[in-house]
One Martini backbone bead per residue (centre of mass of N, CA, C, O) as a GRO file, in nm:
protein
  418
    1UNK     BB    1  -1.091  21.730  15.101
    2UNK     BB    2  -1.291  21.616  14.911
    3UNK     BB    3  -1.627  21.606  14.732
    4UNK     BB    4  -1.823  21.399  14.570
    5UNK     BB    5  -1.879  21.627  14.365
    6UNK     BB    6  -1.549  21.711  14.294
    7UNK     BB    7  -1.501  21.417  14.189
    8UNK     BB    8  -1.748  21.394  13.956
    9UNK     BB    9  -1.589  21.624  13.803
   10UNK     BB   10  -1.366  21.514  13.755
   11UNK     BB   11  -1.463  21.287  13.581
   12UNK     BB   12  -1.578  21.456  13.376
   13UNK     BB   13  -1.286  21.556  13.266
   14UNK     BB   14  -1.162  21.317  13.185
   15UNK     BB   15  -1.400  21.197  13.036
   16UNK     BB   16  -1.310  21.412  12.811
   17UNK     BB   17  -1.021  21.412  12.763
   18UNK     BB   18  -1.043  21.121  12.650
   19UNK     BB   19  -1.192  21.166  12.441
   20UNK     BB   20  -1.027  21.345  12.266
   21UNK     BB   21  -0.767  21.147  12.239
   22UNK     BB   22  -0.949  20.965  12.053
   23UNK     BB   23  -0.975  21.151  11.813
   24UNK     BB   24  -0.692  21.186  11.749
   25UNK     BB   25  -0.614  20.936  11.697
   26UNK     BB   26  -0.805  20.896  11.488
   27UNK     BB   27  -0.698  21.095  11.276
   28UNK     BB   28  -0.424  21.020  11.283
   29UNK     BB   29  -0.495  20.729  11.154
   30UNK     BB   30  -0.621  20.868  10.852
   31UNK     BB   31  -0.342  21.023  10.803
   32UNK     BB   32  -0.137  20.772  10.787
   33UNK     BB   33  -0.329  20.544  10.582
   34UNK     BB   34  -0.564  20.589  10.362
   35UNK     BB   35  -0.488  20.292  10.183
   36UNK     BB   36  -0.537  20.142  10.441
   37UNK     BB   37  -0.842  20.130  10.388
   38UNK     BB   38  -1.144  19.982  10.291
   39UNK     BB   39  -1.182  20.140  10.080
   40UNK     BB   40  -0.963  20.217   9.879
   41UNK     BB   41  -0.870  19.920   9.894
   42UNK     BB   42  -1.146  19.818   9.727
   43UNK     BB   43  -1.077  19.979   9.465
   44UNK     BB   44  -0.818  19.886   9.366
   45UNK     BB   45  -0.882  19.610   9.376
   46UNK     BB   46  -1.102  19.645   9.118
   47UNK     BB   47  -0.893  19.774   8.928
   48UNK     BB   48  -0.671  19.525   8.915
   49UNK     BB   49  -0.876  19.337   8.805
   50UNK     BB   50  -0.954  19.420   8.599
   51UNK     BB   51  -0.724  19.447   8.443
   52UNK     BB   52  -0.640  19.124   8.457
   53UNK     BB   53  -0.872  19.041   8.272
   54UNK     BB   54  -0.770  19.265   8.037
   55UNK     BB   55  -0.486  19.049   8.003
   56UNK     BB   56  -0.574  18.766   7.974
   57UNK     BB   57  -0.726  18.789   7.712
   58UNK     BB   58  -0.481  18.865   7.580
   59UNK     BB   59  -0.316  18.589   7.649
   60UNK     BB   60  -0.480  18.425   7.501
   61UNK     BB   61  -0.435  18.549   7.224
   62UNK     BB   62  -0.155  18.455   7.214
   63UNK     BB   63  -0.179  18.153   7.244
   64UNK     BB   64  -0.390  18.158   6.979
   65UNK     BB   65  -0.159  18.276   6.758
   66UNK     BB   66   0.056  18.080   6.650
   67UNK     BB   67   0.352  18.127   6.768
   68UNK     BB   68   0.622  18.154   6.830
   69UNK     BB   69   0.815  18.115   7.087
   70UNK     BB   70   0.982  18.428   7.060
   71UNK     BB   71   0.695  18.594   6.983
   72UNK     BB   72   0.548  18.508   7.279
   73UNK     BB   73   0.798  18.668   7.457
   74UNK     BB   74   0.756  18.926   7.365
   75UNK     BB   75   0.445  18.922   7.429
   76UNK     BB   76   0.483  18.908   7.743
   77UNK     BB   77   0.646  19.171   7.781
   78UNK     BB   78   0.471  19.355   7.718
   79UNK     BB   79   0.275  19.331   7.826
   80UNK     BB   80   0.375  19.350   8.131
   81UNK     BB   81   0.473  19.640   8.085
   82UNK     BB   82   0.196  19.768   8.048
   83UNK     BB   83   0.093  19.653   8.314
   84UNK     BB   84   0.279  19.846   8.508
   85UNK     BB   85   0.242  20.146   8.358
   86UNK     BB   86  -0.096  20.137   8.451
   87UNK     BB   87  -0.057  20.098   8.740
   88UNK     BB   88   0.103  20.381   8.772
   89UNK     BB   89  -0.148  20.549   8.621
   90UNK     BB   90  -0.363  20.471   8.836
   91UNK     BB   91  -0.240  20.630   9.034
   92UNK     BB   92  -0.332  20.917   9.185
   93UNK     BB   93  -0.031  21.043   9.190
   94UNK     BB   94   0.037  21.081   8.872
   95UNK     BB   95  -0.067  21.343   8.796
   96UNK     BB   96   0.182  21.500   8.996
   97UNK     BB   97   0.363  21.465   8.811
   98UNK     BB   98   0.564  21.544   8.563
   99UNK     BB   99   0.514  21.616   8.261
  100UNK     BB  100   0.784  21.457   8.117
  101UNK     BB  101   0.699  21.173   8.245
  102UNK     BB  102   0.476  21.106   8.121
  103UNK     BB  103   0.535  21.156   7.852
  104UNK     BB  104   0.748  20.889   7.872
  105UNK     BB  105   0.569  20.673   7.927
  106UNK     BB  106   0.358  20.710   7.730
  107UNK     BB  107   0.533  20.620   7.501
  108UNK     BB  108   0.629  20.341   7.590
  109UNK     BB  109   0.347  20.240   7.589
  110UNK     BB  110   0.325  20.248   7.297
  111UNK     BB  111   0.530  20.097   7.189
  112UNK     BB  112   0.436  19.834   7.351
  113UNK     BB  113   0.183  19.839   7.187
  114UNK     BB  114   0.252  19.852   6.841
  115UNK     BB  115   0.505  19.691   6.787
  116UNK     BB  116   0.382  19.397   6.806
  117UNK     BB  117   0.126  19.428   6.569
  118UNK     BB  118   0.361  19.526   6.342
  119UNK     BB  119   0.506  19.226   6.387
  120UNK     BB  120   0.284  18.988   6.461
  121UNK     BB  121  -0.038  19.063   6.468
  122UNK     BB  122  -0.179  19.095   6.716
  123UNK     BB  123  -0.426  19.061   6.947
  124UNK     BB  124  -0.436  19.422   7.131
  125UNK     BB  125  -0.698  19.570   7.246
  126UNK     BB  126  -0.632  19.606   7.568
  127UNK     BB  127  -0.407  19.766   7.539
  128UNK     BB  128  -0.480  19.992   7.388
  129UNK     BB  129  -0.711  20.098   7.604
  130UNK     BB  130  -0.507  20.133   7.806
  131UNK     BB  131  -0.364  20.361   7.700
  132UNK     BB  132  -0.639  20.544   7.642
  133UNK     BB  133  -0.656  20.578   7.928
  134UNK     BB  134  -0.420  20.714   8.025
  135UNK     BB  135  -0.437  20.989   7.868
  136UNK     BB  136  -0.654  21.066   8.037
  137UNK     BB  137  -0.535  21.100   8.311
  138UNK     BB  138  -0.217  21.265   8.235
  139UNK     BB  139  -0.397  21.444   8.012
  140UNK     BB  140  -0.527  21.683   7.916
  141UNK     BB  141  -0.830  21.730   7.779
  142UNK     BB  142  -0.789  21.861   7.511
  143UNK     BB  143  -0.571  21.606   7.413
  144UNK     BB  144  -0.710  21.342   7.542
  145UNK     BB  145  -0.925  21.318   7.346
  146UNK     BB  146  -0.818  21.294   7.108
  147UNK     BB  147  -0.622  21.070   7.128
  148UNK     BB  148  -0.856  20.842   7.223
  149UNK     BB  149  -0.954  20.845   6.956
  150UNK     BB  150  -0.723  20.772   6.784
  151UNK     BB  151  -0.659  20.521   6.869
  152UNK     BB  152  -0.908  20.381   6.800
  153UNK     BB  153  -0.867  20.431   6.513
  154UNK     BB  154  -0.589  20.258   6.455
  155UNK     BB  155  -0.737  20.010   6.510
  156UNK     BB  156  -0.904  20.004   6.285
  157UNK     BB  157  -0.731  20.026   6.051
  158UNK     BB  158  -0.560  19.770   6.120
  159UNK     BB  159  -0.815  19.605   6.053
  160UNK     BB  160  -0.867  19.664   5.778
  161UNK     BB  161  -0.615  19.616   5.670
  162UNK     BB  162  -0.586  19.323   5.727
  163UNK     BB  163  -0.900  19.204   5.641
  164UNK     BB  164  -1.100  19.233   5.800
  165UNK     BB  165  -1.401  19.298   5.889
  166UNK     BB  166  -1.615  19.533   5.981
  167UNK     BB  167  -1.683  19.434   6.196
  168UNK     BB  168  -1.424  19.347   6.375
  169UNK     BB  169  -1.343  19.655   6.343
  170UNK     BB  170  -1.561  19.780   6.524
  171UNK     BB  171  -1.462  19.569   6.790
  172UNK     BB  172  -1.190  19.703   6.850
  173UNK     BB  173  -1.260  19.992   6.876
  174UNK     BB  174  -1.471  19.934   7.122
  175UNK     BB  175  -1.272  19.794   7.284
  176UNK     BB  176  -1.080  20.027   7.330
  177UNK     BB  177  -1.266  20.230   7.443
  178UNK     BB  178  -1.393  20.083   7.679
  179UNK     BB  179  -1.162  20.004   7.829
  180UNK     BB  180  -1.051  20.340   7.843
  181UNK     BB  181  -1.328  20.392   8.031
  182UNK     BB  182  -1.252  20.188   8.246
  183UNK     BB  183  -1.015  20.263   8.358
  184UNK     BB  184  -1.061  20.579   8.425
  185UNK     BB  185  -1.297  20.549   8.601
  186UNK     BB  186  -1.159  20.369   8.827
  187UNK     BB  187  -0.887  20.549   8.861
  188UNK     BB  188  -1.086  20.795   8.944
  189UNK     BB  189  -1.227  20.656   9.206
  190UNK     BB  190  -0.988  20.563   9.360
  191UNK     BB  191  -0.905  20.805   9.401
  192UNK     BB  192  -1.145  20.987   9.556
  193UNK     BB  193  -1.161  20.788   9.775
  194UNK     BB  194  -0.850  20.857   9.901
  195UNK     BB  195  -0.969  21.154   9.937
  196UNK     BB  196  -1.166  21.126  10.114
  197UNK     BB  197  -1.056  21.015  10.350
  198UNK     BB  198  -0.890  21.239  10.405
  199UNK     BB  199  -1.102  21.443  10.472
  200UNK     BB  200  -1.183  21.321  10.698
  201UNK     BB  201  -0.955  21.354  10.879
  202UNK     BB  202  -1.006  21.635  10.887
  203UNK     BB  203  -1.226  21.674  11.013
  204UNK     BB  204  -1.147  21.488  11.288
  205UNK     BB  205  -0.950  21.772  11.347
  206UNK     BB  206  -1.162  22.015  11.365
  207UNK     BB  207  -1.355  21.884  11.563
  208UNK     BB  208  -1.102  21.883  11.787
  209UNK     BB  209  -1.090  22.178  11.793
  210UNK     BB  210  -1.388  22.264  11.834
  211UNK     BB  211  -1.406  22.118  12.114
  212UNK     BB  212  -1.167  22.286  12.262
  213UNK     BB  213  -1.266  22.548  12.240
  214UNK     BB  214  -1.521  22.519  12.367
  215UNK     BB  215  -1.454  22.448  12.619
  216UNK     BB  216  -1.229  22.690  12.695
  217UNK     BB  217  -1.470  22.906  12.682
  218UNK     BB  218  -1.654  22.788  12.873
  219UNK     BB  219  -1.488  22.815  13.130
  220UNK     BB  220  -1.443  23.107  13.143
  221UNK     BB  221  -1.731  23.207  13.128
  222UNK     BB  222  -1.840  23.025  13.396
  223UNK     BB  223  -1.604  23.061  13.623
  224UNK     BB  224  -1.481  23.305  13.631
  225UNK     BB  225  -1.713  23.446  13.806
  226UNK     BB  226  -1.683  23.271  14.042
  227UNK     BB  227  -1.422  23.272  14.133
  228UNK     BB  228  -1.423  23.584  14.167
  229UNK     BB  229  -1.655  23.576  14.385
  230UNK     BB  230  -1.534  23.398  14.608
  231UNK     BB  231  -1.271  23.583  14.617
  232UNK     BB  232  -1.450  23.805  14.746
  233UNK     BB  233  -1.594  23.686  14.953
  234UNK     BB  234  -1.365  23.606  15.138
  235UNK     BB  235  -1.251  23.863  15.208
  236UNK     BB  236  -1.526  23.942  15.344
  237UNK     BB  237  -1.522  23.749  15.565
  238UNK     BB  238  -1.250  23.812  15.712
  239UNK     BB  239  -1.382  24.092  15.784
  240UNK     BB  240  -1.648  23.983  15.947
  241UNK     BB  241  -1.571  23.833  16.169
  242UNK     BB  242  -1.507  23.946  16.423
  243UNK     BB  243  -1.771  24.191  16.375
  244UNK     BB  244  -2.001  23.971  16.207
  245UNK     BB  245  -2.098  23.646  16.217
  246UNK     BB  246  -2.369  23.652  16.074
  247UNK     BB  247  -2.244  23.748  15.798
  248UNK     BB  248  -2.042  23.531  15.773
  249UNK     BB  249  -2.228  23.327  15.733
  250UNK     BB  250  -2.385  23.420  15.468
  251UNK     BB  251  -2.168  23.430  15.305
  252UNK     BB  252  -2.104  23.170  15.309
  253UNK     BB  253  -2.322  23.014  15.193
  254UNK     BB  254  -2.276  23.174  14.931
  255UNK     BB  255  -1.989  23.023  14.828
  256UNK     BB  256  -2.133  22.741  14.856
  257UNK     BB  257  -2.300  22.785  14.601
  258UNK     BB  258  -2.075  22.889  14.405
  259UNK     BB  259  -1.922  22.618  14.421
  260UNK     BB  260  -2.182  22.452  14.316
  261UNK     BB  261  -2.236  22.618  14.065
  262UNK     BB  262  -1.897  22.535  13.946
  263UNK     BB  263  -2.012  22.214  13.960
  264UNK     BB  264  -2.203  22.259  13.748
  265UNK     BB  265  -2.048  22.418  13.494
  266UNK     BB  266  -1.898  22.169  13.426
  267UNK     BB  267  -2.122  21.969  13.359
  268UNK     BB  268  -2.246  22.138  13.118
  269UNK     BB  269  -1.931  22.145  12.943
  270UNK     BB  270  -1.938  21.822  12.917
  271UNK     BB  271  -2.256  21.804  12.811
  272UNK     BB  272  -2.353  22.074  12.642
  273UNK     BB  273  -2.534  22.197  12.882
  274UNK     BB  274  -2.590  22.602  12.908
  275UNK     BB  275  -2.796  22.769  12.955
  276UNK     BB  276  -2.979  23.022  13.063
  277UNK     BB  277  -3.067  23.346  13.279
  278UNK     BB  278  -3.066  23.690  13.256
  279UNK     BB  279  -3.232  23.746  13.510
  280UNK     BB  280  -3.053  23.533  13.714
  281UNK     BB  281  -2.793  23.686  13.677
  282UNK     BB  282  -2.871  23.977  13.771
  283UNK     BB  283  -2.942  23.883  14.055
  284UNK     BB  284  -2.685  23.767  14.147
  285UNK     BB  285  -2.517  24.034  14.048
  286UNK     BB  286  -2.606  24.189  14.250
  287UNK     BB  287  -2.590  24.044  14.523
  288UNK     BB  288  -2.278  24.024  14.515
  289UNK     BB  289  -2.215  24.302  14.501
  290UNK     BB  290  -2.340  24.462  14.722
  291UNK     BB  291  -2.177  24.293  14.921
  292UNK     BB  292  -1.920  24.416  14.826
  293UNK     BB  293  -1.982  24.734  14.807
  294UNK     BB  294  -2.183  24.784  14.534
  295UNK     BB  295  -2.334  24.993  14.331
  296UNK     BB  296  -2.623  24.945  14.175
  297UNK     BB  297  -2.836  24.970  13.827
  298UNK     BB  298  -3.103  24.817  13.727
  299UNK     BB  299  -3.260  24.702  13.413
  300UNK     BB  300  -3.521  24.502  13.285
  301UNK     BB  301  -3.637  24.533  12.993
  302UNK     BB  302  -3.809  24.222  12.921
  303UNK     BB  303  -3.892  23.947  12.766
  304UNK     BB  304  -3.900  23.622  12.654
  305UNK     BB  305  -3.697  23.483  12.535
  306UNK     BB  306  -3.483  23.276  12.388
  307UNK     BB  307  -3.231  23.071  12.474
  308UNK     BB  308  -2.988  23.177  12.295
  309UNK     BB  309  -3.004  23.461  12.380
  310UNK     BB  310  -3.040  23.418  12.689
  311UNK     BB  311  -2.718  23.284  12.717
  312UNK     BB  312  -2.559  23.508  12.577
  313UNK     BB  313  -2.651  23.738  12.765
  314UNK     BB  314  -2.560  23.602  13.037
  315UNK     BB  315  -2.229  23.592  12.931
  316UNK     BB  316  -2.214  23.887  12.930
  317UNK     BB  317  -2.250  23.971  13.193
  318UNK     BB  318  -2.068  23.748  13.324
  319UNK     BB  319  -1.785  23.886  13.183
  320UNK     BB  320  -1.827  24.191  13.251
  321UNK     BB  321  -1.796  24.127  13.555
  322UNK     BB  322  -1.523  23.976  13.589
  323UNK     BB  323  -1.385  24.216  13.436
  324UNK     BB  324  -1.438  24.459  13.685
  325UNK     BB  325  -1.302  24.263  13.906
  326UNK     BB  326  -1.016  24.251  13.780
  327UNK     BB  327  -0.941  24.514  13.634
  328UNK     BB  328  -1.081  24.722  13.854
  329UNK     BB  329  -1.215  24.961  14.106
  330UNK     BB  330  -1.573  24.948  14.178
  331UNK     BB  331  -1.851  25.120  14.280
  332UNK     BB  332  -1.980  25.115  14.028
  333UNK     BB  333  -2.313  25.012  13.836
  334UNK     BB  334  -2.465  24.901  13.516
  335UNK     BB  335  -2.794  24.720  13.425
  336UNK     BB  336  -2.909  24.699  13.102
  337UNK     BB  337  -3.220  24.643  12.927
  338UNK     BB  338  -3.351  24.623  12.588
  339UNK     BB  339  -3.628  24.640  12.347
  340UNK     BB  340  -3.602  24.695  11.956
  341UNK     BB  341  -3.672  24.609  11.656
  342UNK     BB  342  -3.588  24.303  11.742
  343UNK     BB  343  -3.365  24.391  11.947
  344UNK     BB  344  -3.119  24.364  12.191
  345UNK     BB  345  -2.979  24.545  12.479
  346UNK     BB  346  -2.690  24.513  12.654
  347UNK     BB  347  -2.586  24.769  12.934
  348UNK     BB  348  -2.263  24.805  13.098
  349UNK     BB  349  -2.125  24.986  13.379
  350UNK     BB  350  -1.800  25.096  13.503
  351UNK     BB  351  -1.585  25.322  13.770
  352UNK     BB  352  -1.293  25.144  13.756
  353UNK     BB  353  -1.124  25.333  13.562
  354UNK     BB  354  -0.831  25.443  13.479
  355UNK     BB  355  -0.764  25.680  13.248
  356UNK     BB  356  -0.436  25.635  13.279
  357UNK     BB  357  -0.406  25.365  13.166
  358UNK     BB  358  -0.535  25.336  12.854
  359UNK     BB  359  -0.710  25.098  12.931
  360UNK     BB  360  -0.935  24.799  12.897
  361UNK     BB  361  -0.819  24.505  12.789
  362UNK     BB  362  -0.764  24.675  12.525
  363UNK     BB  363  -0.919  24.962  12.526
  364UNK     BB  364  -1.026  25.218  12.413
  365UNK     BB  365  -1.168  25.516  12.445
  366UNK     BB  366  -1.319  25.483  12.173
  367UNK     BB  367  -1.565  25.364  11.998
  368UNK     BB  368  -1.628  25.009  11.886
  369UNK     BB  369  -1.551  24.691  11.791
  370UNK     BB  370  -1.482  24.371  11.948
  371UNK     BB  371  -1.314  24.206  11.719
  372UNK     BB  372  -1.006  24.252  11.889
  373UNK     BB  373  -0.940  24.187  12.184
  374UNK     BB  374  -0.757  24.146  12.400
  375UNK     BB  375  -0.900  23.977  12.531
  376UNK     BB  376  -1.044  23.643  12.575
  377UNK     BB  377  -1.353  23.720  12.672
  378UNK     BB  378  -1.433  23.937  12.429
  379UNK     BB  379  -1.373  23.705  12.211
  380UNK     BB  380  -1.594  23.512  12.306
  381UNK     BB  381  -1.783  23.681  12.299
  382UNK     BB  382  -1.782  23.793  11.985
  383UNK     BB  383  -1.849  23.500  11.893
  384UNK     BB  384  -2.140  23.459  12.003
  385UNK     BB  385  -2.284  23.654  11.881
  386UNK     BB  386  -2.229  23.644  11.596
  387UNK     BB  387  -2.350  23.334  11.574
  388UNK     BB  388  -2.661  23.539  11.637
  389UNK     BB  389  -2.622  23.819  11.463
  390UNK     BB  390  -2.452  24.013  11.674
  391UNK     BB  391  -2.279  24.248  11.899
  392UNK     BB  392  -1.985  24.424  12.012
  393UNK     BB  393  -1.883  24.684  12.234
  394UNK     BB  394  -1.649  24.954  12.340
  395UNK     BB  395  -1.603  25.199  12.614
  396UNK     BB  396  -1.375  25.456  12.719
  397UNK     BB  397  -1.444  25.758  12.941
  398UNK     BB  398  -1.262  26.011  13.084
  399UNK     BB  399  -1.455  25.907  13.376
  400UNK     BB  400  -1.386  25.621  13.434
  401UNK     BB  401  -1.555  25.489  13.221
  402UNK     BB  402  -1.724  25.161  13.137
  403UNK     BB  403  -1.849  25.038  12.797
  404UNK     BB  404  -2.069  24.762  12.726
  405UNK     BB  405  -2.229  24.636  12.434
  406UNK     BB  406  -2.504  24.407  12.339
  407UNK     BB  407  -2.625  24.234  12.021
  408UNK     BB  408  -2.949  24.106  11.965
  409UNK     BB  409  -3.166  23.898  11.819
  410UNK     BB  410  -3.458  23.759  11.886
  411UNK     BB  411  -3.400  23.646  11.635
  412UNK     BB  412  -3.150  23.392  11.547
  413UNK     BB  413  -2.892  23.401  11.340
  414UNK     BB  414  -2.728  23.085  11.255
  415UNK     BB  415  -2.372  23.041  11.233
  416UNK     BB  416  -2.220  22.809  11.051
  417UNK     BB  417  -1.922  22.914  11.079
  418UNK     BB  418  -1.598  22.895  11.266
   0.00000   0.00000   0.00000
């Protein structure tokens, strides 16, 4: 039958699940559909006014300008096509197109442009314009820029062949340029934004990931220590129940709080508030050890620490006494600590190693930096000092000592990248 407390660590625990599978899914869904979000879907959608803006005035354009029937249909089918190609050209993904695929539709733009201006004489500026946008768009910048000045320049040149007068002529330059700068920048913004919002999706799957991690960790360094000291003492108590009733009551009561603290550190894994204090720490450690008939020597020689120094430093000491209980058969144990040049060290050893096992969780005999540890637990401290500026060692000598050693600045140095 569980404890109200034991009750309401599991509703934490689930609605942390909760959280997780929501995040997930908000990820899910921003990389399954980047294209059909609000900004996206209305970058679009300004891009196609615009064009579609710039096509009408074309239209106009051709029923004003007195065609036959015949070439008013032709001068329809054109603009279509052209207006289709533009479409196709100002999509994000046509840049990743093959270059020869680019190159042949940009020329059929260009016929669909030139050839009715060349027949029918239709006023086409804005067609031209798209054109010089697609350039834009679809070739490299050495090549893009001097043709959208060309599209621009030939079109002034009809214009002036033409008969048109120099200001009309200057009217049609500059509507090219203008509309085919209009276009480029529209078709570039919206590429951009439903880029950023794929990278959104990327952020919220990293950081569903990063809270897996932490929480993964943070159980691992928390509970294994308490869960390693019940499984202890709990073995201490059947052997001292027949002939120590009073000493195996005050074990239970220690069972009892050690409980109780590992459903405190799960509610702090929960909600994000995980302090610790390496001086109480050290003391529960000892008083654990000592019970367990393990010969203990402590000297915590140091002032007030930083939080996150002290919390860092405190997951080492338990980490390495579950270490302890859990791989070796300890006798002795030292838990040293002191400060020198702004450095803290706190410094673990235990004569519970076989020389003959050949290594510790993964540790040779030689000394060297955990930075890629056997076990689970040297690698989530390696990355926690790593964190705040620290480094952590581990050395085990042929007289079946084991020594892990832990430094780190007594102001942190606090590493942004995961």
């Amino acid at each position: 039958m569980f404890s109200p407390s034991t009750e309401k660590s599991s509703r934490l625990m689930n609605s942390r699940e909760q959280q997780f599978d929501e995040l997930d899914s908000s990820a899910s869904y921003l990389s399954h559909e980047d294209s059909d979000l609000p900004a996206p879907r209305l970058a679009r959608t300004v891009l196609l006014a615009a064009m579609a803006g710039y096509s009408l005035v074309t239209v106009v354009n051709i029923l004003g300008a007195g065609l036959s029937p015949a070439e008013t249909c032709v001068g329809f089918t054109a603009l279509l096509v052209v207006f289709g190609l533009q479409v196709a050209h100002s999509r994000p993904q046509a840049r990743q197109s093959p270059y020869w695929r680019r190159v042949t539709t940009l020329t059929l733009q260009a016929v669909f442009c030139f050839v009715p201006l060349a027949l029918f004489h239709m006023a086409w500026g804005a067609m031209g314009g798209f054109l010089a946008g697609s350039v834009l768009l679809l070739l490299p910048g050495r090549a893009a820029w001097p043709l959208y000045g060309a599209i621009g320049a030939s079109l002034f040149a009809y214009s002036a062949a033409a008969g048109h007068t120099l200001l009309d002529s200057v009217y049609t330059l500059e509507a090219t340029l203008v509309t085919g700068l209009v276009v480029f920048g529209l078709s570039s913004l919206t590429g951009l934004v439903t880029r950023l919002h794929a990278h959104r999706a990327d952020l919220a799957r990293l950081a569903v990931a990063g809270e897996r991690l932490r929480f993964s960790r943070d159980l691992h360094d928390l509970l294994g220590y308490n869960l390693s000291a019940i499984t202890l003492k709990t073995e201490l108590v059947r052997r001292l129940v027949p002939d120590m009733p009073e000493r195996a009551r005050d074990e239970t009561d220690s069972i009892l709080a050690l409980s109780r603290q590992s459903l405190a550190d799960v509610r702090k894994v929960a909600t994000g508030y995980r302090d610790m204090s390496l001086r109480e720490e050290a003391a529960a450690t000892r008083s654990m050890l000592e019970a367990a008939g393990i010969e203990v020597e402590a000297a915590i020689d140091i002032g007030p620490l930083p939080s996150q120094i002290d919390t860092v430093l405190a997951t080492v000491l338990r980490e390495g006494v579950t270490n302890a209980l859990r791989h070796s058969r300890v006798h002795h144990c030292t838990i040293r600590c002191w400060e020198k040049d702004g450095v803290v060290t706190l410094s673990l050893g235990n004569d519970g190693v076989d020389p003959e096992d050949g290594g510790y969780e993964g540790v040779d005999r030689d000394a060297r930096r955990a930075d890629d540890p056997g076990g689970t637990g040297l690698g989530n401290l390696t990355y926690r000092l790593t964190r705040v500026g620290g480094s952590l060692t581990t050395e085990l000598s042929d007289n079946g000592w084991f020594r892990m050693t832990a430094r780190a600045p007594v102001h942190p140095h606090v590493c942004t990248t995961r």
